[in-house]
Phi, psi and omega in degrees: 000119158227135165336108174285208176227173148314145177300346212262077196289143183349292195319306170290341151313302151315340206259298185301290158337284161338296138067247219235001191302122193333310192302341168270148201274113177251165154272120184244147204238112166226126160277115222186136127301335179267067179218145186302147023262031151267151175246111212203178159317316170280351107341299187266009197274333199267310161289356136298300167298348164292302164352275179322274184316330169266346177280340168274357180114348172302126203273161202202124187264081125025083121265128175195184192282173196271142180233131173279121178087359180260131131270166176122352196295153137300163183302330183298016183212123201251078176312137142265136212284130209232132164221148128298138152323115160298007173276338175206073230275072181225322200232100173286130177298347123102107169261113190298083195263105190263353172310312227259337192262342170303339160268342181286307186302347167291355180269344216257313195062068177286137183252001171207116163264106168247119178272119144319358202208147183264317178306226186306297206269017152273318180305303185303311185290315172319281182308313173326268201333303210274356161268003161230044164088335191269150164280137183279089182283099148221220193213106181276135198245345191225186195237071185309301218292348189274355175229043204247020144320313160314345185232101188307313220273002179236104170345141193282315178324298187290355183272350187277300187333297179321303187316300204279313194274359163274282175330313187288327173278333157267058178227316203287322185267016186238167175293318158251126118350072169274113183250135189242050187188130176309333172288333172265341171290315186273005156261023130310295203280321195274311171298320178247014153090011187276126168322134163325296203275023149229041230180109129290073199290099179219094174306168153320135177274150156230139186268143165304116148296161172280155185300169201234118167342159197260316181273001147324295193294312186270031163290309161322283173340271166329292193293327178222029156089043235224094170327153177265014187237014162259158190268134188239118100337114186245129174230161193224117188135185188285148165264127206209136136007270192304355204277354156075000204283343184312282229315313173326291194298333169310304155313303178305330186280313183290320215212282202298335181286323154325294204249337183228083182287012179247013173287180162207159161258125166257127198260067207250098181151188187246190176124160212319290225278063158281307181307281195321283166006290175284330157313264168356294183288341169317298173335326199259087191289002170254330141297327184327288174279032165216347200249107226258138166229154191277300219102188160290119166209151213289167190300307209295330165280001164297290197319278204308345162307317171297325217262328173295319219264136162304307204225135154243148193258106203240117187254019197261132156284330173291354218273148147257008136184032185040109174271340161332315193313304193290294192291338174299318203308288204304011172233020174098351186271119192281183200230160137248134196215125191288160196254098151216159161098173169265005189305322195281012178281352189255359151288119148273091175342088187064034176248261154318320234172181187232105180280121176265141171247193198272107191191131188300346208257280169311322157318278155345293177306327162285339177287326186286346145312318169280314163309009152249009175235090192277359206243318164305313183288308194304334195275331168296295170348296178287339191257008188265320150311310169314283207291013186244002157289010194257307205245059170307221103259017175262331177277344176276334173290327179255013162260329172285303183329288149008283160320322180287288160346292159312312204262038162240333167304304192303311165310321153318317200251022161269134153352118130316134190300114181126357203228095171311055226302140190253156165226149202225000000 
């Protein structure tokens, strides 16, 4: 007895495949909560790769939530009806009405859908695809069960639960997995069950800037009061809970201040917990005057910031890779960074940076150890650069393509619906 085929024979399969060959012009579907104006890691991780992606020529679609009052979209991007939360007026919540998005996407003829999100606007993308047909990509960006503290109104236990048991089942359900850091790949595979041979590792791109002037840097100096000859410790992101920062500020109070009372912090972002933040350091007669918080600021003002900080500093537990680490390394800034999480994949351990662990007493000593070794930090400098050339958007562009490819190929070579392999 052997097994028969389908009409739809090897050859033409081989054919459809043929294809899918890097060199074709693809419609990419990207679903995303995290499009400006909001602003976030996963914001700028998703628009650099639309970037990327239309600089090889590939047409690239939008859907994400409706923000009251932002204008300015291209055409190519398709709001969805959105309401806030009292929990977070920052981030509009995206209601998944897939009737209404199902007729624009038929129009669109898309050849791939990457959801950014396992949730609402991941839910939407879920449906898009299997009613048309496209294979489903996406990209886990974050370490969810590490946030569900955002959701007050549920025990954190039945919300981790909740959490673990969704994700492993949309995630189990797309063709690829992208993730960006071998430490969010091996929570993949041991917590949710996602197969090795769907789970893909492509950090995020950062693009190399052009150098940044010498009176940039001290104009930054100059906006917060920074002398010019003190070593500025930086750290960049929201301020959150999970982001780990009392430890920081413990570091500094306990060990860094201490021994280089000429340093400063600079805190450069927002976020829920800044008031406690500042409280804190108020509090403090060895922080009060040295511990700088910004506020909110757009990406394009980080870099002469980045290019100013002796060390940037980084206490977060939580990362599947900090991208911060990276845009400092790529103006040249070395990182300390505690090593949990996947943020430390993005350190070469007494090459760029310092991996530390997480404890204020020990933290402290690693920064301050460097900030007394000028010959050691000049030799990081140089190699933060080098290496920062690893994580680009042109390597990243050509590995998610990649990613595509494969699951339309694969989408190619599936049975057509109806046709029933036979035996004789």
């Amino acid at each position: 007895m052997t097994a028969g085929v389908s009409e739809r024979t090897a050859s033409s399969i081989d054919s459809d495949v043929a294809g899918y060959s890097i060199g074709r012009k693809l419609r990419v579907g990207v679903f995303t909560e995290s499009y400006p104006p909001v602003v976030n890691g996963v914001t700028t991780s998703v628009i650099t790769l639309i970037a990327q992606l239309e600089k090889l020529g590939h047409d690239v679609f939008v859907f994400s939530s409706e923000f009251p009052g932002h204008k300015g979209d291209s055409d190519n991007v398709v709001r969805v009806p959105a309401m806030f939360t009292p929990f977070d007026k920052a981030y509009p919540v995206p209601l998944p009405l897939t009737p209404r998005i199902l007729k624009g996407v038929a129009k669109l003829e898309l050849d791939i859908i990457h959801t950014q999100s396992p949730f609402l606007m991941g839910i939407v993308a879920q449906r898009v695809a299997a009613a048309h047909g496209v294979p489903l990509v996406a990209t886990n960006h974050t370490i969810y069960t590490q946030y569900v503290h955002y959701i007050p109104f549920a025990p954190r236990p039945m919300a981790e639960l909740s959490a673990h048991t969704w994700i492993g089942w949309y995630y189990s359900r797309c063709s690829t997995v992208i993730t960006p850091s071998n430490f969010s790949a091996s929570r993949l595979r041991s917590e949710y069950g996602v197969a090795q041979d769907r789970i893909a590792v492509i950090p995020s791109g950062i693009p190399i800037p052009e150098p940044i002037s010498e009176e940039a840097k001290m104009e930054v100096r100059q906006r917060y009061g920074i002398p010019a000859d003190a070593p500025v410790l930086t750290y960049a992101g929201r301020m959150a809970k999970e982001k780990n920062l009392k430890m920081l500020l413990a570091a500094c109070e306990n060990v860094i201040f201490k021994e280089r009372p000429d340093a400063y912090l600079l805190l450069a972002g927002a976020g829920m917990h800044a008031g406690l933040l500042k409280e804190c350091a108020s509090q403090s007669p060895l922080l009060k005057d040295r511990v700088i918080l910004t506020g909110f600021l757009p990406r394009a003002a980080l870099d002469p910031i980045y290019a100013t900080s002796t060390l940037l500093a980084f206490p977060s537990l939580t990362e599947t890779q900090g991208m911060v680490l990276g845009e400092a390394m790529a103006v040249g800034t070395p990182c300390v960074a505690v090593n949990e999480g996947g943020a430390p994949e993005t350190v070469m351990d007494g090459i760029d940076g310092v991996r530390a662990p997480n404890d204020p007493v020990e933290f402290g000593n690693a920064v301050v150890s460097l900030l007394n070794d000028p010959e050691r930090l000049a030799s990081m400098r140089k190699a933060a650069v080098v290496n920062a050339d690893c994580r680009t958007p042109e390597r990243m562009g050509e590995k998610v393509l990649a990613v595509y490819h494969k699951a339309l190929c694969e989408a190619a070579a599936q049975p057509v619906a109806g046709q029933v392999a036979t035996a004789s």
